[in-house]
N, C-alpha and C positions, 0 to 999 in steps of 0.2 A: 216887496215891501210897499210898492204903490198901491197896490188894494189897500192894503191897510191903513197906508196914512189916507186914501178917501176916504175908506169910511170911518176912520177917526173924525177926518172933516167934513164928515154929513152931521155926525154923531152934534158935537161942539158948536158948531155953526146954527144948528135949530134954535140954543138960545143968545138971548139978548148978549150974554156975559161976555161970546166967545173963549179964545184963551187965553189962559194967565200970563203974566209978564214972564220971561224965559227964566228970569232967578226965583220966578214963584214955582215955575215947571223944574228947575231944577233942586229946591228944595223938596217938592215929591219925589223926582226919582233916586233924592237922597233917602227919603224915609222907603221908598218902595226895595231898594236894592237893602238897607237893613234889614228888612223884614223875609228878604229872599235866606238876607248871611245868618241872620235867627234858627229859620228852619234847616238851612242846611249844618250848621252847630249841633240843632236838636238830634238829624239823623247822624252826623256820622262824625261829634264833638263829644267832647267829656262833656257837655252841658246839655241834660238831659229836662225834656219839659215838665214842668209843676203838672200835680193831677187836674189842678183850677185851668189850666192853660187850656187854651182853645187850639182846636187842631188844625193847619194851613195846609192846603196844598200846594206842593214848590212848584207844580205846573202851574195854579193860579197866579201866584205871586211872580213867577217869572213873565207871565202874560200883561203882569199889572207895569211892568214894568216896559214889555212893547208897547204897549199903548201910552203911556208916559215919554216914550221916546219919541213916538211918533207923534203926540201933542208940539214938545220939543221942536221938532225937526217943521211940522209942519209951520208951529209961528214964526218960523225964522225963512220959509221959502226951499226948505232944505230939499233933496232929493234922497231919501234913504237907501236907493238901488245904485245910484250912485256913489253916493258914501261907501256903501258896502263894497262896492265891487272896487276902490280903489283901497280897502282893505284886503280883499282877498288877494289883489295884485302886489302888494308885497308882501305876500303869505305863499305865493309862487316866486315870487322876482327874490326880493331880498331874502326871504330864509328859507328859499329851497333847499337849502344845505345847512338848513344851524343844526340841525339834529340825528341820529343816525335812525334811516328807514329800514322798517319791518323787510325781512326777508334777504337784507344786507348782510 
């Protein structure tokens, strides 16, 4: 994820504006993860798209959503490889056993 947050902040950093206040970033990845639950509705929802509707793809929109996070993360000083990895540590630690594994 540090590649990414650089070059998010090469991206952001070029202009004057820099980045939004963290509740402006997170008003985006509120609309961006809507737009994620939309399209996954459309494919595999009883709510099927209008013929007017314009067509997403869930890999863009999920992407629009790393890059949101990483805005996020970067105005706040965050370490995303960090973050993550003390997720995956209690995805080993704490629920190495909530579930029963394949092949059990």
């Amino acid at each position: 994820m540090n590649k990414y947050q650089k070059e998010v902040d090469e991206w952001v950093t070029q202009y004057k504006i820099g980045y939004f206040k963290p509740l402006e970033i997170l008003a985006r990845l509120t609309e961006e993860t809507g737009e994620v639950a939309r399209e996954l509705n459309h494919h595999f929802g009883p709510k099927k798209k209008k013929s007017t509707e314009e067509t997403k793809e869930l890999e863009d929109e999920i992407g629009d959503i790393i890059f949101t996070l990483c805005c996020l993360a970067n105005s706040l000083n965050l370490n995303l490889d960090r973050g993550f990895g003390h997720a995956m540590d209690k995805c080993y630690g704490r629920d190495k056993d909530r579930w029963e594994k394949r092949g059990s």
